[in-house]
Legacy VTK file of the C-alpha trace (Angstrom):
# vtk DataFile Version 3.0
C-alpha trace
ASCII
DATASET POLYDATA
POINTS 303 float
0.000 0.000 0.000
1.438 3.406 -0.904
0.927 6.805 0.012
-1.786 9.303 -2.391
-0.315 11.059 -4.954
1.160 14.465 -3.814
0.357 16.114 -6.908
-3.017 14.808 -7.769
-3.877 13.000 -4.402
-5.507 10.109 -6.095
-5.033 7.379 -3.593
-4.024 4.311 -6.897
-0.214 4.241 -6.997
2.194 1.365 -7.822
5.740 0.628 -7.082
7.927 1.703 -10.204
11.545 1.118 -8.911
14.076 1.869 -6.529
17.888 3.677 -6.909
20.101 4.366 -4.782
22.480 7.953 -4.403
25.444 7.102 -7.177
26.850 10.647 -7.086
27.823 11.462 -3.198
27.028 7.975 -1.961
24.205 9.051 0.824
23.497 5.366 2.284
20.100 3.752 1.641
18.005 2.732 -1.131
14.905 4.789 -1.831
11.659 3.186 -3.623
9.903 5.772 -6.136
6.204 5.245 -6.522
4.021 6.289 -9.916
0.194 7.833 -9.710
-2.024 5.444 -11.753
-4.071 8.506 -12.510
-1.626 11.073 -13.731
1.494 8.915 -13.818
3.173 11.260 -11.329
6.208 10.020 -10.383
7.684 10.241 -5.972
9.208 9.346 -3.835
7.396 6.846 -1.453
7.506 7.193 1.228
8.345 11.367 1.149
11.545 11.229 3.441
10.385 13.822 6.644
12.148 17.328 7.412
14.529 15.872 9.903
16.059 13.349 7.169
16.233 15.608 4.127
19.599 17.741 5.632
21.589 14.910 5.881
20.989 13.924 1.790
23.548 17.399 1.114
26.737 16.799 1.559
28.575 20.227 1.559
30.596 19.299 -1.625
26.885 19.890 -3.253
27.074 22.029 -6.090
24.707 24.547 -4.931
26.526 25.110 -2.079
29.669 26.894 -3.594
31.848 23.904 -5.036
33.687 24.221 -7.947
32.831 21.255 -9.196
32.023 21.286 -13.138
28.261 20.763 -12.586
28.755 23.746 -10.827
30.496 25.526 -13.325
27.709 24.991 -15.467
25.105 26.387 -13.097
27.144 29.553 -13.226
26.339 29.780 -17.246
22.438 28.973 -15.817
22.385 31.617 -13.773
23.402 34.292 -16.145
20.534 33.173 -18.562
17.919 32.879 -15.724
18.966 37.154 -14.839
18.431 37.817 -18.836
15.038 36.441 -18.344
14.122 37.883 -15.399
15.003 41.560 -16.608
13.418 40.959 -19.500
9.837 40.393 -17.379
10.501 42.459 -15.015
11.468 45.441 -17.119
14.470 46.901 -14.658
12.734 47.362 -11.748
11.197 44.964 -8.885
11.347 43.055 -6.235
12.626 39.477 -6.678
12.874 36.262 -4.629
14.950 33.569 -5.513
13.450 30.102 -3.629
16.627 27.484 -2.896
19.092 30.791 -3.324
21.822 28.435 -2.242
24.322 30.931 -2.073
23.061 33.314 -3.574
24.981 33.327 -7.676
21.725 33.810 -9.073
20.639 36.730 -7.385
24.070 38.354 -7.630
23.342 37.807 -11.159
20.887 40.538 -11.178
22.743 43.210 -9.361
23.823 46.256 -10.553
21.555 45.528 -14.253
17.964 47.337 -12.424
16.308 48.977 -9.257
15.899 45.369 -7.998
15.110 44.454 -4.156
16.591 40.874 -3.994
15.411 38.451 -1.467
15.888 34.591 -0.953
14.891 31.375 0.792
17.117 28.639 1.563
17.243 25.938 3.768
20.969 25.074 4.486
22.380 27.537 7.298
26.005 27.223 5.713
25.040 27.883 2.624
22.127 31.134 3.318
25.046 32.135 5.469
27.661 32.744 2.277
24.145 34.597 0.907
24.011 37.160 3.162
27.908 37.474 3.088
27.609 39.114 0.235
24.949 41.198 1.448
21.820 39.768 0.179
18.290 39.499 2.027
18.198 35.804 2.381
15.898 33.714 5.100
16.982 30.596 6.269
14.468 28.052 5.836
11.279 27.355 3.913
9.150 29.169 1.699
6.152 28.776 4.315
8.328 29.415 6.904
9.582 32.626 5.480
5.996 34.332 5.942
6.019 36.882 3.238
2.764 39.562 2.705
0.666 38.738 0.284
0.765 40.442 -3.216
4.632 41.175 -2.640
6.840 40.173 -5.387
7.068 41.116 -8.629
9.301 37.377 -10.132
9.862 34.488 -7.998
12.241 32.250 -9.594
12.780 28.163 -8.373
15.981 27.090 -10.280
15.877 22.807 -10.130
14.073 23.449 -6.723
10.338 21.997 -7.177
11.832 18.864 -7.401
13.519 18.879 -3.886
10.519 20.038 -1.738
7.789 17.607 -0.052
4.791 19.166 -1.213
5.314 21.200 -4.771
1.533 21.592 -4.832
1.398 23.509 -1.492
5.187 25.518 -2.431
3.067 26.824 -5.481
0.436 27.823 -3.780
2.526 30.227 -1.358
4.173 31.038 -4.355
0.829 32.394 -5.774
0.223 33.660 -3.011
2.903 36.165 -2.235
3.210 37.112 -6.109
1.580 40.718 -7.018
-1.118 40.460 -9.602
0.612 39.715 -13.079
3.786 38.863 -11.751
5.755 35.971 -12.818
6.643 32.373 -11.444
9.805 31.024 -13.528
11.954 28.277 -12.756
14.031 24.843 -14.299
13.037 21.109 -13.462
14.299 17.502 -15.065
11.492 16.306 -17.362
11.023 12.283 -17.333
9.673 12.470 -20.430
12.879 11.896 -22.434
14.610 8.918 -24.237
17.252 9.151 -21.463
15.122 8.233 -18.365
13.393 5.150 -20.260
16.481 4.131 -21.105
18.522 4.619 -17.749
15.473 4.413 -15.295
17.404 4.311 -11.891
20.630 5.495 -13.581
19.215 8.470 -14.788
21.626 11.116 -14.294
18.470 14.021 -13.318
17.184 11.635 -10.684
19.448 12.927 -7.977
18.061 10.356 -5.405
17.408 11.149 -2.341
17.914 14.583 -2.749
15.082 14.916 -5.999
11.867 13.945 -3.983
9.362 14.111 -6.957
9.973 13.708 -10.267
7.715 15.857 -12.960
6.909 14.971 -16.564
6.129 18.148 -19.621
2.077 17.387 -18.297
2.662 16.898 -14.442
4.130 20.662 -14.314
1.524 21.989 -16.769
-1.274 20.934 -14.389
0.428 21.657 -11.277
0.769 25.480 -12.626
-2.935 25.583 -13.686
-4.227 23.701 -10.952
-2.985 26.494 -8.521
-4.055 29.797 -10.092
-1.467 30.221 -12.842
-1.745 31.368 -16.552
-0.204 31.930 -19.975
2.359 29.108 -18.750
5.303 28.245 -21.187
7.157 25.208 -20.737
10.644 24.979 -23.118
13.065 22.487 -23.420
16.968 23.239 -21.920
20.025 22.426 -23.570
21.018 19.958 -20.148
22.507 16.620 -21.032
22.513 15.553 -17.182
20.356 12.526 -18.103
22.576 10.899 -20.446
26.385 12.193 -18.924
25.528 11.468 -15.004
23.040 8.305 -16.199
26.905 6.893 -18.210
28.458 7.629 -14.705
25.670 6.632 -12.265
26.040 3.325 -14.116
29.578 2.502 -14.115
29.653 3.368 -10.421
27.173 1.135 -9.547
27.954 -1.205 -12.061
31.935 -1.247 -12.343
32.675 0.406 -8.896
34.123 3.760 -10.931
35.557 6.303 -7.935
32.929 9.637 -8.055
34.975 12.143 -5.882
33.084 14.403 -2.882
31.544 16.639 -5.975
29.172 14.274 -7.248
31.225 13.987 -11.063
34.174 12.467 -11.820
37.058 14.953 -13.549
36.379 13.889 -16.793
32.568 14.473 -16.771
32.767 17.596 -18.743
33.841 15.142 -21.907
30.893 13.262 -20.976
28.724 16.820 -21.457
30.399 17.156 -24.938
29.813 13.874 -26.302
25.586 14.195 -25.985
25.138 17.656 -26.452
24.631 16.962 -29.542
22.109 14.480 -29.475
20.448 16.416 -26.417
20.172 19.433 -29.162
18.160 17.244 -31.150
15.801 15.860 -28.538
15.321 19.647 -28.019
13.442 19.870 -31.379
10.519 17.705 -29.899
10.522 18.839 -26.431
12.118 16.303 -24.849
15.097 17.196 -23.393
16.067 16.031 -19.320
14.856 19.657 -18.356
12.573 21.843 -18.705
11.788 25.629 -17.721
9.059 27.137 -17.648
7.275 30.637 -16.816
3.809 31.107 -15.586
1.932 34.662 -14.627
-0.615 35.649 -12.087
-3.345 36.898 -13.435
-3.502 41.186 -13.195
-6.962 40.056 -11.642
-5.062 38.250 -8.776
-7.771 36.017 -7.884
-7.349 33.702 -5.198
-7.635 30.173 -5.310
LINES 1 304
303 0 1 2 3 4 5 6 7 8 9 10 11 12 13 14 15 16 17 18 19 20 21 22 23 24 25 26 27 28 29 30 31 32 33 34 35 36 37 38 39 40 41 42 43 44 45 46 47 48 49 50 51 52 53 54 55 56 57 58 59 60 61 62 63 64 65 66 67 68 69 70 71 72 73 74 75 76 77 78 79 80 81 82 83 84 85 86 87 88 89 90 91 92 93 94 95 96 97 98 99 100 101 102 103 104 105 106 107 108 109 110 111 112 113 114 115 116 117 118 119 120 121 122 123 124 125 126 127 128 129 130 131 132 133 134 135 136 137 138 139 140 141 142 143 144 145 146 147 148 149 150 151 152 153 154 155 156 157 158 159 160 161 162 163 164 165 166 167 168 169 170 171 172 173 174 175 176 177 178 179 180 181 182 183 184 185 186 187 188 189 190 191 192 193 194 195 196 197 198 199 200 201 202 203 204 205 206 207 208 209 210 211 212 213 214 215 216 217 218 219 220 221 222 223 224 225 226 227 228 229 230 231 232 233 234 235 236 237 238 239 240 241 242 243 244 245 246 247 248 249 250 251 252 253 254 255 256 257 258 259 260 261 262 263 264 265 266 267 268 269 270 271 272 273 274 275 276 277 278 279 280 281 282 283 284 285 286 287 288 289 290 291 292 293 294 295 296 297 298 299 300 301 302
């Protein structure tokens, strides 16, 4: 018997398989359930508050490593503050959810009249934030207790995926947005060639750390289901599901040595070798992640 579905809450789901943590070795082995309903994929049972801290090691690349995921985030980030000046228009006040430490929002600084704010849970981590002088809360979203109508863009870069309930995160994202202001963020799709091939070895599946895992449909309904419109869902130019699926496999499989980072030095080659074929998969969509932007409506109704 497993738990209701945390997106849909129909009360049908099925064992799908179980992985275990390849990339910084976190022991256990953690079951992920699907929704017979709306195929939502979780995992089951959700780990509680007190267990998730101890899935980041502090080698994690949000955290400040240098490792070359994190390298690559850097590149993310810079695209992520194009988009958000171009919705914002210069001006506004922004709140980054999952700030880590805080390369995103510095990202914006200096390019508008922007108030910058973020959310993270990792003390260490918010700590480096405010360091360098940002307005960063440690904690949740829900925790945080924001006013209502009070930001302009909140932006969840590959964060949805990490929190226990996204449904109820969206809702307080809703929420706390000002009427026509915009929810934009980045999530692995599992609707991709890559996860049906690697399953359990699929490099976006970051288990335990990934706690639900959201197809091209699943985020579509979760936006519209909790007030948002004129949602846009495009494809990114990741190949995390094929590079970190190759090494996920050979660790498991061949016992390959993945240092503290999470990749092993010569994972950039591995980032090469699929772009290419991850370009193509763009074409229909179906990349290993997918952003997306969403608006409340000027109107502002509540759910």
């Amino acid at each position: 018997m497993y738990q209701s579905c945390p997106l849909c809450d129909h009360s049908e789901t099925y064992f799908a398989f179980s992985a275990k943590d390849y990339e910084h070795r976190v022991p256990g082995e953690w079951s992920v359930a699907e929704c017979k309903a709306c195929g939502f994929l979780f995992q089951d049972p959700i780990p509680s508050e007190k267990q998730i801290p101890s899935f980041y090691p502090p080698s994690y690349s949000a955290y400040g490593s240098k490792s070359p995921i994190r390298l690559l985030f850097e590149f993310v980030y810079f695209v992520d503050g194009l988009r958000a000046k171009a919705l914002v228009k210069g001006s506004g006040r922004v709140l980054d959810i999952g700030c880590g430490d805080g390369s995103a929002l510095e990202k914006l600084r200096g390019d508008g009249d922007w108030t910058l704010h973020g959310v993270e849970f990792d003390p260490v981590a918010a700590q480096r934030a405010r360091d360098r002088g940002l307005d960063v809360v440690t904690g949740s979203l829900e925790s945080a207790s924001f006013p209502d109508n009070y930001f302009d863009l909140v932006r969840m870069g590959h964060v949805i995926e990490h929190v226990r309930d996204p449904a109820a995160v969206a809702r307080e994202v809703f929420r706390i947005l000002k009427p026509g202001g915009h929810f934009v963020g980045e999530t692995p799709n599992v609707d991709c060639l890559d996860f049906r091939i690697f399953r359990k070895y699929w490099g976006a599946l970051h288990i335990p750390r990934h706690l639900t895992f959201f197809s091209r449909q699943n985020l579509a309904d979760l936006l519209k289901r909790t007030g948002f419109t004129q949602i846009s869902l495009q494809p990114r130019l990741r190949t995390v599901g094929w590079s970190c699926g190759i090494q996920n496999y050979l660790a498991d499989r061949y016992s390959l040595t993945v240092p503290p980072s999470g990749r092993v030095s010569w994972y950039l080659l591995l980032i090469l070798l699929f772009l290419p074929f991850t370009a193509i998969q763009s074409l229909w969509g179906a990349t290993a992640s997918i952003a997306f932007v969403s608006r409340k409506s000027i109107e502002g109704n509540s759910l």
